[in-house]
C-alpha positions as CSV (number, residue, x, y, z in Angstrom):
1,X,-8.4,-2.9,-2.8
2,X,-11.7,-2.5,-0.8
3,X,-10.5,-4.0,2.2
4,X,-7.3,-2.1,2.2
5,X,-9.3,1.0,1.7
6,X,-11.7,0.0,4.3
7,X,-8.5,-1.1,6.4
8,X,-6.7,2.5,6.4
9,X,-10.1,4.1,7.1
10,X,-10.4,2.7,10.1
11,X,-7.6,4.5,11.8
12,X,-8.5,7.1,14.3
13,X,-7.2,10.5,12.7
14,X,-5.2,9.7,10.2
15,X,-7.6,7.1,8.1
16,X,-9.4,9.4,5.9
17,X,-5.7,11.1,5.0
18,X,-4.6,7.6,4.2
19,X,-6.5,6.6,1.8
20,X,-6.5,9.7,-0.2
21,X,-2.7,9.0,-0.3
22,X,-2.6,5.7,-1.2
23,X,-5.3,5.0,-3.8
24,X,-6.5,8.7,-4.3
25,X,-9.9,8.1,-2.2
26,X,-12.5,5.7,-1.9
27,X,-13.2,5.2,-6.1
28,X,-11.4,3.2,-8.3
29,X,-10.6,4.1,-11.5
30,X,-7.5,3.6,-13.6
31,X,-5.3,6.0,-11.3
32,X,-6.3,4.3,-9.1
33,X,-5.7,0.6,-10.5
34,X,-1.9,1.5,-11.9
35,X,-1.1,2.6,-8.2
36,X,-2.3,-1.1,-7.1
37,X,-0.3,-3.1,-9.4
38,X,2.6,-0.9,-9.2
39,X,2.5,-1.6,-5.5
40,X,1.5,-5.4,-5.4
41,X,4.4,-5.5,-8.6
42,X,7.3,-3.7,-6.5
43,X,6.1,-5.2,-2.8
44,X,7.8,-8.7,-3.7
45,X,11.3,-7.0,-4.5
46,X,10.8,-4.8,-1.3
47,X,10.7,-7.6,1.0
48,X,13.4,-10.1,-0.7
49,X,15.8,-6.6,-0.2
50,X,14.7,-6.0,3.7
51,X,15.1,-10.1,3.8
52,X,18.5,-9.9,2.6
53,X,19.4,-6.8,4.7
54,X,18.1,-8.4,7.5
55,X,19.7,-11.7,7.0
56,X,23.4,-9.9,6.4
57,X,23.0,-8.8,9.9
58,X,22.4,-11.6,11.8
């Protein structure tokens, strides 16, 4: 999550905004932690659909 963080930080303008949106700012507590494995849970099953999608229209 620290690299992530750090990652989204270090976008001109809109970093700082980022991160408070995705992890809720630069701690990590248990908001913070359910929001992480929610998103590394559902990311799997977000790119087999856009996969699929993709693939029907080729």
């Amino acid at each position: 999550a620290t690299v992530i963080t750090n990652l989204f930080s270090a976008i001109p303008y809109i970093g700082q905004t980022l991160v408070e949106w995705a992890w809720g700012g630069f701690s990590v507590d248990n908001p913070t932690l359910t929001r992480f494995f929610a998103l590394h849970f559902l990311l799997p099953f977000m790119i087999a659909g856009i996969t699929t999608i993709h693939l029907m229209f080729l």
